[in-house]
DSSP file (Angstrom, degrees, kcal/mol; ACC not computed):
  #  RESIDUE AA STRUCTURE BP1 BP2  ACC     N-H-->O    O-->H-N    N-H-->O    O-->H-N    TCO  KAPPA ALPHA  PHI   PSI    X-CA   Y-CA   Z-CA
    1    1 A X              0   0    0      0, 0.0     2,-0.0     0, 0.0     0, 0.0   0.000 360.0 360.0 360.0 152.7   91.1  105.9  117.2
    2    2 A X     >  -     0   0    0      1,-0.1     4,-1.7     2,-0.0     0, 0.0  -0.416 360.0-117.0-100.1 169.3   93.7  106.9  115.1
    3    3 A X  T  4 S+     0   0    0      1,-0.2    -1,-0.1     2,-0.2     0, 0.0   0.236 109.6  52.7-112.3  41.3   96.8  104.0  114.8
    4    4 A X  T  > S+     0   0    0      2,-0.1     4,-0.6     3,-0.1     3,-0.3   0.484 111.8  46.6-105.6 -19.3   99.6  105.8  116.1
    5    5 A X  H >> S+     0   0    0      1,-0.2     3,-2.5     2,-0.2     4,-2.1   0.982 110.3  52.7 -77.6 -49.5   97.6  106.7  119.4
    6    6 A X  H 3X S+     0   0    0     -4,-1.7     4,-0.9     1,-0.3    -1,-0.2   0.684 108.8  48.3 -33.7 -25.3   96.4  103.3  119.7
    7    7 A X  H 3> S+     0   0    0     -3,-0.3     4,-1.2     2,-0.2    -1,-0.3   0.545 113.6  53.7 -93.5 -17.4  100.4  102.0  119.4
    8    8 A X  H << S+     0   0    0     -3,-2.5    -2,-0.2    -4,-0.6    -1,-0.1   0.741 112.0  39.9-105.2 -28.7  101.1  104.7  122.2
    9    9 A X  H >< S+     0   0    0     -4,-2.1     3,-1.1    -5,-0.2    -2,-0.2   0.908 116.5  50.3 -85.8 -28.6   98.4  103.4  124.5
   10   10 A X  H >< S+     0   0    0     -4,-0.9     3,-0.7    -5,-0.3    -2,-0.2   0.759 106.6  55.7 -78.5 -31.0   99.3   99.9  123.8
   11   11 A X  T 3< S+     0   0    0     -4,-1.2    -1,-0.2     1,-0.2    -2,-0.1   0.497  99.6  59.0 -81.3  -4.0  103.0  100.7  124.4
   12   12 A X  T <  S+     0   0    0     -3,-1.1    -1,-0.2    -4,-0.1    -2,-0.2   0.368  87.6  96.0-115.2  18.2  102.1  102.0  128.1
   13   13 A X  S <  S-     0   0    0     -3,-0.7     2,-0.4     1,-0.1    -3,-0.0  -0.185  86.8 -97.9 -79.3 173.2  100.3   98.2  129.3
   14   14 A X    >>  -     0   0    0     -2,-0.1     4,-2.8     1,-0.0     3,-1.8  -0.819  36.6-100.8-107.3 158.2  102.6   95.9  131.2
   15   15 A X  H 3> S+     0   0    0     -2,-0.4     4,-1.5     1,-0.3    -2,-0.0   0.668 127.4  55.7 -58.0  -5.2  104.1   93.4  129.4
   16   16 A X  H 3> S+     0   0    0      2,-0.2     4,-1.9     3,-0.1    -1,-0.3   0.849 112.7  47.5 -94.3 -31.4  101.8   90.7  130.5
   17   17 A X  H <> S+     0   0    0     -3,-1.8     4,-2.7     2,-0.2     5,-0.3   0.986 112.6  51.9 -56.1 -60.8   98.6   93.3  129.0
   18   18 A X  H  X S+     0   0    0     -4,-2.8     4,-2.3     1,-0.3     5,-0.2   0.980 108.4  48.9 -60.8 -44.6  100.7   93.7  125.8
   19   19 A X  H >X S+     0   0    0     -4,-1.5     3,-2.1    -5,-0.4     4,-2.0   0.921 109.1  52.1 -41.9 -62.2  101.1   90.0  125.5
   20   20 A X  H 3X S+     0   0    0     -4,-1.9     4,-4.7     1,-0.3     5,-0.4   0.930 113.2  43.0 -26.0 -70.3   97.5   89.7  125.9
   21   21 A X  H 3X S+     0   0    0     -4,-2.7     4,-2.3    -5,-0.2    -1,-0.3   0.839 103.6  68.5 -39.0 -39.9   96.9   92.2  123.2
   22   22 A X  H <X S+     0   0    0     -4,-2.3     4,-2.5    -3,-2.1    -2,-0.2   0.961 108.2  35.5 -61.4 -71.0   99.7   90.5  121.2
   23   23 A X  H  X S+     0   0    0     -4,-2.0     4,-2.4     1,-0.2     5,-0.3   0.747 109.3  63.7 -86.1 -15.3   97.4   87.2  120.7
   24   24 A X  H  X S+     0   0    0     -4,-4.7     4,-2.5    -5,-0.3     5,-0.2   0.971 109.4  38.2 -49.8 -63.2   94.3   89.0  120.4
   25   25 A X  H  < S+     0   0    0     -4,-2.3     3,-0.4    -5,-0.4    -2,-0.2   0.917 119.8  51.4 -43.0 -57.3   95.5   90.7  117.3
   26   26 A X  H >< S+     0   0    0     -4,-2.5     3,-2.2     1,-0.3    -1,-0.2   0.855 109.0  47.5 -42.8 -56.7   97.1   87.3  116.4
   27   27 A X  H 3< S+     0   0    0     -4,-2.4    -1,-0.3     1,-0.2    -2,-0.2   0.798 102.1  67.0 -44.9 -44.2   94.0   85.3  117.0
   28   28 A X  T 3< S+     0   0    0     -4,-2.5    -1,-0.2    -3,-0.4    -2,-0.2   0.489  97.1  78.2 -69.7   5.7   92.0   88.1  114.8
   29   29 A X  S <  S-     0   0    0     -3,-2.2     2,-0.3    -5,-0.2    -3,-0.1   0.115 106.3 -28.5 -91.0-135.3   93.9   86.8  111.8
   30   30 A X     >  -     0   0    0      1,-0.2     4,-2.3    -4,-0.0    -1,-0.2  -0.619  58.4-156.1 -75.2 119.8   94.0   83.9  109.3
   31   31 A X  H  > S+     0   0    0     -2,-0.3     4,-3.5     1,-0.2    -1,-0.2   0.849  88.2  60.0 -78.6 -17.6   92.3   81.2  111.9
   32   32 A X  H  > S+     0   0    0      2,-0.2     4,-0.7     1,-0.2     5,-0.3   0.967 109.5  40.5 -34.6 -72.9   94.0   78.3  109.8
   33   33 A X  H  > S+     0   0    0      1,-0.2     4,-0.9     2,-0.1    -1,-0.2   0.891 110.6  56.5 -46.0 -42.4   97.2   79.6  110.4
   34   34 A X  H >X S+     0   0    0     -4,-2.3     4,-2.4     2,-0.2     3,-1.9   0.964 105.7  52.1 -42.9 -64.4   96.3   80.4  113.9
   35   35 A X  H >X S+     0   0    0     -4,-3.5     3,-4.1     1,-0.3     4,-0.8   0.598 112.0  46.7 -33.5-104.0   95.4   76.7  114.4
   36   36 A X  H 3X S+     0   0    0     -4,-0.7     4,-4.0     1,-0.4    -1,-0.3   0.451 113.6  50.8   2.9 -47.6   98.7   75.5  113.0
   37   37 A X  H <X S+     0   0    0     -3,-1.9     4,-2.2    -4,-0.9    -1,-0.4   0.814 113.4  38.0 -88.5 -19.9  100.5   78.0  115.1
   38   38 A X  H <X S+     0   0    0     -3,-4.1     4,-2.6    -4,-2.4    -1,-0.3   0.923 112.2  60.8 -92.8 -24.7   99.0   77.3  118.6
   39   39 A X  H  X S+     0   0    0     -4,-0.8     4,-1.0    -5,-0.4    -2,-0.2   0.929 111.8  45.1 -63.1 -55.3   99.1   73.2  117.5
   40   40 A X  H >X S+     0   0    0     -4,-4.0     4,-1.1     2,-0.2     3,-0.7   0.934 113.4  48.2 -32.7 -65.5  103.1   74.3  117.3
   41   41 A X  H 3X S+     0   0    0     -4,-2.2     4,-1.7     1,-0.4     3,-0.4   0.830 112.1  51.5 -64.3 -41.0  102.9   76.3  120.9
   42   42 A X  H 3X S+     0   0    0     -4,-2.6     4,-0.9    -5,-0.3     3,-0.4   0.894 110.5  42.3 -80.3 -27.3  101.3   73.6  122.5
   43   43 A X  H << S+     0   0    0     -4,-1.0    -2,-0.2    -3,-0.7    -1,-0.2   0.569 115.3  52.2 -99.0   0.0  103.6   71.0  121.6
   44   44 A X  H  X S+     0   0    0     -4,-1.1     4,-2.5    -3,-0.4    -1,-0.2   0.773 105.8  56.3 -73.5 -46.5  106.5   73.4  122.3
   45   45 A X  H  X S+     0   0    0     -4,-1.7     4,-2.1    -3,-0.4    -2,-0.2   0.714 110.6  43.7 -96.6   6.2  105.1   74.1  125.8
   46   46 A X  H  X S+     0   0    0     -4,-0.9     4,-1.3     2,-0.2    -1,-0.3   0.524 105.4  54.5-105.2   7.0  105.1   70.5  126.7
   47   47 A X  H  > S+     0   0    0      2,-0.1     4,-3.1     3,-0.1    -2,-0.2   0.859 112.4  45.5 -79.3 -36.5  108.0   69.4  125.6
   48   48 A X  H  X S+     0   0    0     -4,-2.5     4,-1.8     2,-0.3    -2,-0.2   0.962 114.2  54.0 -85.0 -53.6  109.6   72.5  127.8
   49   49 A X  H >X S+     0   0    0     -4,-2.1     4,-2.3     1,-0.2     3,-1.5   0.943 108.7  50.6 -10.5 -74.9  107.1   71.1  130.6
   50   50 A X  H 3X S+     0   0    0     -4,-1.3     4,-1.2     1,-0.3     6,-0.3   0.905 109.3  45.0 -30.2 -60.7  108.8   67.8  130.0
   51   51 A X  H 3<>S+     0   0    0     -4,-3.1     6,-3.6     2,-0.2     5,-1.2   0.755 111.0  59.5 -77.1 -18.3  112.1   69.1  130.3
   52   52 A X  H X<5S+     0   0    0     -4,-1.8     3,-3.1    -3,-1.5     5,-0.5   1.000 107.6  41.0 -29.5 -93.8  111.0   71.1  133.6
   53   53 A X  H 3<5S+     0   0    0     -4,-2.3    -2,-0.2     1,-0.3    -3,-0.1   0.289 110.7  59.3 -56.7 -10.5  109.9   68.3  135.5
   54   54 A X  T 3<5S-     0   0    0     -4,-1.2    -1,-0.3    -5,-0.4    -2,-0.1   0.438 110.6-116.8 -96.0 -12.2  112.6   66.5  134.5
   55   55 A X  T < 5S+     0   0    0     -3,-3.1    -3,-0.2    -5,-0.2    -2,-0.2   0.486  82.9 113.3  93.3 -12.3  115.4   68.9  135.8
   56   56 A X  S   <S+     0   0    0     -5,-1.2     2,-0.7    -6,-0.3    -4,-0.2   0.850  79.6  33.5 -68.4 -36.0  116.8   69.7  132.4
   57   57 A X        -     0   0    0     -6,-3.6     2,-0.2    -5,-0.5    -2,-0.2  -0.860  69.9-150.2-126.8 142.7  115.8   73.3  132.6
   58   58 A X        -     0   0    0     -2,-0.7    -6,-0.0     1,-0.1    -7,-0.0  -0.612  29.7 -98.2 -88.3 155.0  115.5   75.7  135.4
   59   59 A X        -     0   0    0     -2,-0.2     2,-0.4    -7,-0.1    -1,-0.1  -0.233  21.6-147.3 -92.2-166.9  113.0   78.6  135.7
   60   60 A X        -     0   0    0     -2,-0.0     2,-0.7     0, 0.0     5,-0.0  -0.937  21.8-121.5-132.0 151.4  113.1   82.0  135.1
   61   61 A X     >  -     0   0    0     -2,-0.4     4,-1.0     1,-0.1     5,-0.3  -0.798  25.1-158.1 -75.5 106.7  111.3   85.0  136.8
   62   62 A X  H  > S+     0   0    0     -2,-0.7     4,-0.8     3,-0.2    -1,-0.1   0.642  93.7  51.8 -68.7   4.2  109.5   86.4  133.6
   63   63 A X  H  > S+     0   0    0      2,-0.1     4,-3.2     3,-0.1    -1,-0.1   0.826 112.5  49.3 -86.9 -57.2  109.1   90.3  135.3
   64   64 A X  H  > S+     0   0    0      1,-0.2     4,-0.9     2,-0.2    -2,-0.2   0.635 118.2  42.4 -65.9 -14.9  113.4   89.9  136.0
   65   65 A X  H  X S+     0   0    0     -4,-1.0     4,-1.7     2,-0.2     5,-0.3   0.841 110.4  52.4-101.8 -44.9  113.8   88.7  131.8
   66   66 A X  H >X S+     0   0    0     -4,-0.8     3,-8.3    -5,-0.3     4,-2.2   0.957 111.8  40.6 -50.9 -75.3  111.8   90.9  130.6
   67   67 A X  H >X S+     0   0    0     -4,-3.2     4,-4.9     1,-0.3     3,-0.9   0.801 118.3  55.9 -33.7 -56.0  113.8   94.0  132.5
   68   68 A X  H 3X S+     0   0    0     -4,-0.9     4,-1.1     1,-0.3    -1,-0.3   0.818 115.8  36.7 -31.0 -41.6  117.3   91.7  131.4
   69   69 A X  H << S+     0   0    0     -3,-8.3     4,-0.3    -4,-1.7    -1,-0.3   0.852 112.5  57.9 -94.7 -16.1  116.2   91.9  127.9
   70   70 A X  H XX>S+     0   0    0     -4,-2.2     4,-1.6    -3,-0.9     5,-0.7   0.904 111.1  44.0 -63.5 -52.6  114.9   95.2  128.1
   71   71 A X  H 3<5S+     0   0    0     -4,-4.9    -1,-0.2    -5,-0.5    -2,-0.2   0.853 101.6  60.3 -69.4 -23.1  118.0   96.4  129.2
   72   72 A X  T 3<5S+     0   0    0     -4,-1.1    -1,-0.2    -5,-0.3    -2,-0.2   0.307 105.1  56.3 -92.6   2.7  120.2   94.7  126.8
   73   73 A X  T <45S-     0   0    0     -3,-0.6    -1,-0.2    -4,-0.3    -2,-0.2   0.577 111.5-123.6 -93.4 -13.2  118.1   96.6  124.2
   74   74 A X  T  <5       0   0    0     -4,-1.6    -3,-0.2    -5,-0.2    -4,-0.1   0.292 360.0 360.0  90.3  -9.8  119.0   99.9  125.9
   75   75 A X      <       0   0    0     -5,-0.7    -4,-0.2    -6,-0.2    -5,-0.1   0.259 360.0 360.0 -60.4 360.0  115.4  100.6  126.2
């Protein structure tokens, strides 16, 4: 499959597919880096836990931010 039809099929997922896709590809790189980078994300997504459960942050709908950001790209 050629790789602009592949970008054209990839572009027509929902954003929770494209994510998915997103860290396959990621994962299929250098797995050193990878490590590093998910050792980052995890300690990222418990500190934001943290700050959850604690009241500091509120949540967000991710379908209602995507469209928000989506929109504020003009897209």
């Amino acid at each position: 499959m050629e790789s602009v039809t592949l970008a054209q099929e990839v572009l027509r997922l929902s954003p929770f597919e494209k994510a998915q896709m997103i860290d396959a590809l990621w994962q299929s790189l250098d797995s050193a880096e990878q490590k590093a980078v998910d050792r980052a994300w995890l300690a990222e997504s418990q500190d934001r836990l943290k700050a959850f459960r604690a009241g500091e942050i509120k949540p967000l709908d991710g379908e209602a931010t995507i469209r928000a950001i989506a929109a504020d790209l003009g897209q």
